[in-house]
C-alpha positions as CSV (number, residue, x, y, z in Angstrom):
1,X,-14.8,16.0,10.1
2,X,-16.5,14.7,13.0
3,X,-15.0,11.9,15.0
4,X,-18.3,10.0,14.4
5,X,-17.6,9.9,10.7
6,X,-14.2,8.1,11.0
7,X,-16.4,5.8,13.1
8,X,-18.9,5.1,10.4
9,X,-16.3,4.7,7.5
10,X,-14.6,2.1,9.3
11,X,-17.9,0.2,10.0
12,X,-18.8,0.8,6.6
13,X,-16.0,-0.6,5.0
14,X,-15.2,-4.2,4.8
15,X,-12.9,-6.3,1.7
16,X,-15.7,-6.5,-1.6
17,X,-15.6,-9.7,-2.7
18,X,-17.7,-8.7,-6.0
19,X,-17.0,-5.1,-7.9
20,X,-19.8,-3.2,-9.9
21,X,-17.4,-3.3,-12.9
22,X,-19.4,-0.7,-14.5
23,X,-18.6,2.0,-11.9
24,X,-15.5,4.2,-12.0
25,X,-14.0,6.3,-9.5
26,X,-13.8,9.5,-10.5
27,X,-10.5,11.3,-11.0
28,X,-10.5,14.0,-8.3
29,X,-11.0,11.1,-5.8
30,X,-8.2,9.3,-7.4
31,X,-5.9,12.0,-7.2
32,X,-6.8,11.9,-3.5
33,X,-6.5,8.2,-2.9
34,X,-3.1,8.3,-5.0
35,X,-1.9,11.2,-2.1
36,X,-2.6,8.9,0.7
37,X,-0.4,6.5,-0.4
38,X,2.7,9.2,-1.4
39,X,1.8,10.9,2.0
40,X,1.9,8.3,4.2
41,X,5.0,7.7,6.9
42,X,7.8,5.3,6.9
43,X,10.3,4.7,9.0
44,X,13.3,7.5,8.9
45,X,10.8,8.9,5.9
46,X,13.2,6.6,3.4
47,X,9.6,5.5,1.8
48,X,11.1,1.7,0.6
49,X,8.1,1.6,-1.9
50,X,6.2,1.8,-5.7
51,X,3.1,1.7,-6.2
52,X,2.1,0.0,-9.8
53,X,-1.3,1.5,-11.2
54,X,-2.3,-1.4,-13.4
55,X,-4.7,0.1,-16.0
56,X,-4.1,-2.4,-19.1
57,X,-6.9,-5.6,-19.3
58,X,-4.6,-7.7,-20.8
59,X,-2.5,-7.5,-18.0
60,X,-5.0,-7.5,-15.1
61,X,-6.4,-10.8,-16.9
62,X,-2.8,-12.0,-16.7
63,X,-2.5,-11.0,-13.1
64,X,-6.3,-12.4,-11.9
65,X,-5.1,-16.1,-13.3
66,X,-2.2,-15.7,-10.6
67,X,-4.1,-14.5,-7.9
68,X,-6.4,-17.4,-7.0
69,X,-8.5,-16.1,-10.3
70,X,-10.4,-13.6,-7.8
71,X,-12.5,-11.2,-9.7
72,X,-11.8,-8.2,-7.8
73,X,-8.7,-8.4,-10.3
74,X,-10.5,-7.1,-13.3
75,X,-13.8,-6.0,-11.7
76,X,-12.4,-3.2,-10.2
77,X,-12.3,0.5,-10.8
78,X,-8.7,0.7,-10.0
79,X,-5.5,-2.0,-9.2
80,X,-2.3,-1.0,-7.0
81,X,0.2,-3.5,-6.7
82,X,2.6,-2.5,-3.8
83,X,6.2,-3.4,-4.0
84,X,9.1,-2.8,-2.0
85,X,12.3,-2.0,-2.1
86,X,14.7,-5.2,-2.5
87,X,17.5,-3.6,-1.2
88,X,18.2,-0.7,1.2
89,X,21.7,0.3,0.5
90,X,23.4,3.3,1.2
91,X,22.9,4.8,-2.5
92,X,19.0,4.8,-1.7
93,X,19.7,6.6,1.2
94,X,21.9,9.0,-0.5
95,X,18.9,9.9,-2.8
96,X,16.6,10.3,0.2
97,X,19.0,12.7,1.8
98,X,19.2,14.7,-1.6
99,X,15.5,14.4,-1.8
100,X,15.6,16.4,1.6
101,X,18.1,18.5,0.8
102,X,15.6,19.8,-2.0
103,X,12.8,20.0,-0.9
104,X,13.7,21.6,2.2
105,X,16.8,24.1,0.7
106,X,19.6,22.9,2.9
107,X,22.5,21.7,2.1
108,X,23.7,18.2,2.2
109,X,26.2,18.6,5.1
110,X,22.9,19.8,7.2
111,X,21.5,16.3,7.2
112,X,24.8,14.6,7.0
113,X,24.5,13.0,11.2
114,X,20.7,11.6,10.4
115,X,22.4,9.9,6.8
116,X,25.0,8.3,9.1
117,X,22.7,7.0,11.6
118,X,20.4,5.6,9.1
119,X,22.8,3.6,7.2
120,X,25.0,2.7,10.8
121,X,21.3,0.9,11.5
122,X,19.5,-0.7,8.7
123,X,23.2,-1.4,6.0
124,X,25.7,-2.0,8.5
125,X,23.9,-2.5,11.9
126,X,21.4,-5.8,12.6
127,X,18.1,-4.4,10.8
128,X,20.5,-5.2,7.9
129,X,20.2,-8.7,8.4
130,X,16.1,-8.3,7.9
131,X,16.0,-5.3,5.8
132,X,13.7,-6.6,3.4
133,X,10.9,-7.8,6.5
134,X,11.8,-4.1,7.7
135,X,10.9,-2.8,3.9
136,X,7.7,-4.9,3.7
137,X,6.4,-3.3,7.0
138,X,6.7,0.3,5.7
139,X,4.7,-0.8,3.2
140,X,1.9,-1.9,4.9
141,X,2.3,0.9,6.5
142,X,0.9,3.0,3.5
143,X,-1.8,0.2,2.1
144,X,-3.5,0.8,5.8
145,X,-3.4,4.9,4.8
146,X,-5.4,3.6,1.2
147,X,-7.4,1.6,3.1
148,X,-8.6,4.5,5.9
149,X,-8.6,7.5,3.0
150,X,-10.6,4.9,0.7
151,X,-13.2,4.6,3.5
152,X,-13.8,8.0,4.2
153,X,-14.6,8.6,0.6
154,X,-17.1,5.5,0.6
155,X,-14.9,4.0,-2.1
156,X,-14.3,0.2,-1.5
157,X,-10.7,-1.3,-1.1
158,X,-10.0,-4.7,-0.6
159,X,-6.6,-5.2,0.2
160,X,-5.0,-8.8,-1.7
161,X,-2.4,-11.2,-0.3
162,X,-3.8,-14.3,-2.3
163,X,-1.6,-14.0,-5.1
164,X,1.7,-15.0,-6.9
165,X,4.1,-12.5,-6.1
166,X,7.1,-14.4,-8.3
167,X,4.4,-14.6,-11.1
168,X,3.4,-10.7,-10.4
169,X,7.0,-9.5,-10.7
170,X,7.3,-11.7,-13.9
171,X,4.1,-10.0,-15.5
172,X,5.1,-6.7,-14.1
173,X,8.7,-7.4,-15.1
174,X,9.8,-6.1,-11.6
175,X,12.7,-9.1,-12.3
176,X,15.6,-7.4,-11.8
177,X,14.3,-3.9,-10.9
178,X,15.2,-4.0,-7.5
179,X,11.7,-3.5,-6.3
180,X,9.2,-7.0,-5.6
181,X,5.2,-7.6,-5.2
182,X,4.2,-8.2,-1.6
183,X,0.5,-7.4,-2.1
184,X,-1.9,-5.9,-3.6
185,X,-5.4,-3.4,-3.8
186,X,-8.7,-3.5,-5.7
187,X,-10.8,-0.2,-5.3
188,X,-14.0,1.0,-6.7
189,X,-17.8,0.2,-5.8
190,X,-19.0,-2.9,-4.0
191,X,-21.4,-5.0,-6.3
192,X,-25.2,-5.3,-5.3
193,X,-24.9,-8.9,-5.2
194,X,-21.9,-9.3,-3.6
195,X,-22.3,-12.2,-0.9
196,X,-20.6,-9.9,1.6
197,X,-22.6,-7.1,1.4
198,X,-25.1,-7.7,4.2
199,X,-22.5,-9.6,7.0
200,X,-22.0,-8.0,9.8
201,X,-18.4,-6.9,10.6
202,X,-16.6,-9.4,13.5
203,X,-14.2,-8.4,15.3
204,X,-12.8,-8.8,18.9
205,X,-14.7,-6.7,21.4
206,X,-12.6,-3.6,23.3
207,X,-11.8,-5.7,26.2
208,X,-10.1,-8.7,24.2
209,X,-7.4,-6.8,22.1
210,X,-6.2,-4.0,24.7
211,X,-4.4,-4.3,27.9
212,X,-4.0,-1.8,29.9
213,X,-1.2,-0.9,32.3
């Protein structure tokens, strides 16, 4: 890929008000877009997220009435809800380190210093205090990887923030899971009469947003 590509997918892409519900993204993109989101980084790899592929109408119908009843609800091809992880406690951590332990065939006692340092920061040290900001970031960490992979592919994503996340978890029923909304994405194909469509992107120039030292 040419770095004029990445370029043109990012001037491409903007947030579709207006789906073509007709239109379907087909699987193997899917699959790819789905990747993104597993794949992408987090701090100390712990990955404080779920992704929640919501394919049923009833429940997207359910979902668009709490989220300012904005069509790219049920419009869209596809709906991720991204949660996080309510509480970061050294059990989680536990099954991250086992999670390494497997995948990479050593033994627990190999990765026993980096378990240590993780929970002495964010369970016992002052990250504890805002653990759940800390979890939220990681998150938007991997809805910015959707966003970027989603481009390249000339899919639309529109990431959401103009909804109910008490109401989402209650729909979801997230209560008492230990995982909570914080936002949300629409993907699929922008509509041909979406009001959007032919704005030009704005954004600050070059010399506004960096500072160099």
């Amino acid at each position: 890929m040419h770095r004029d590509d990445i370029l043109t997918a990012l001037h491409w892409r903007y947030a579709v008000k207006k789906f073509d519900a007709q239109r379907k993204i087909p699987s193997e993109d899917w699959t790819t877009l789905k990747e993104s989101l597993r794949l992408a980084p987090s701090s100390y790899g712990l990955q404080p997220w779920k992704f929640i592929v919501v394919e049923n109408s009833q429940l997207r119908q359910k979902l668009k009435e709490v989220s300012w009843n904005q069509s790219q609800v049920t419009d869209c091809s596809h709906f991720v809800v991204l949660a996080f992880k309510e509480k970061v406690d050294t059990p989680f951590i536990r099954e991250n380190m086992l999670k390494i332990s497997q995948v990479r065939g050593i033994g627990l006692n190999d990765v026993s210093g980096f378990e240590k340092a993780i929970i002495g920061d964010v369970v016992n040290g002052p990250r504890a205090a805002e653990i759940q900001t800390w979890a939220q970031r990681q998150v938007y960490i991997a809805m910015g990887f959707l966003l970027h992979s989603a481009a390249l592919l000339k899919i639309d994503a529109t990431p959401m923030e103009g909804l109910d996340p008490a109401a989402y978890d209650s729909i979801l029923e997230l209560k008492g899971s230990g995982w909570k909304t914080i936002a949300a994405v629409a993907l699929g194909y922008r509509h041909s009469q979406d009001p959007f469509l032919s704005l030009k992107k704005v954004r600050f120039d070059e010399s506004e947003v960096f500072v160099q030292k």
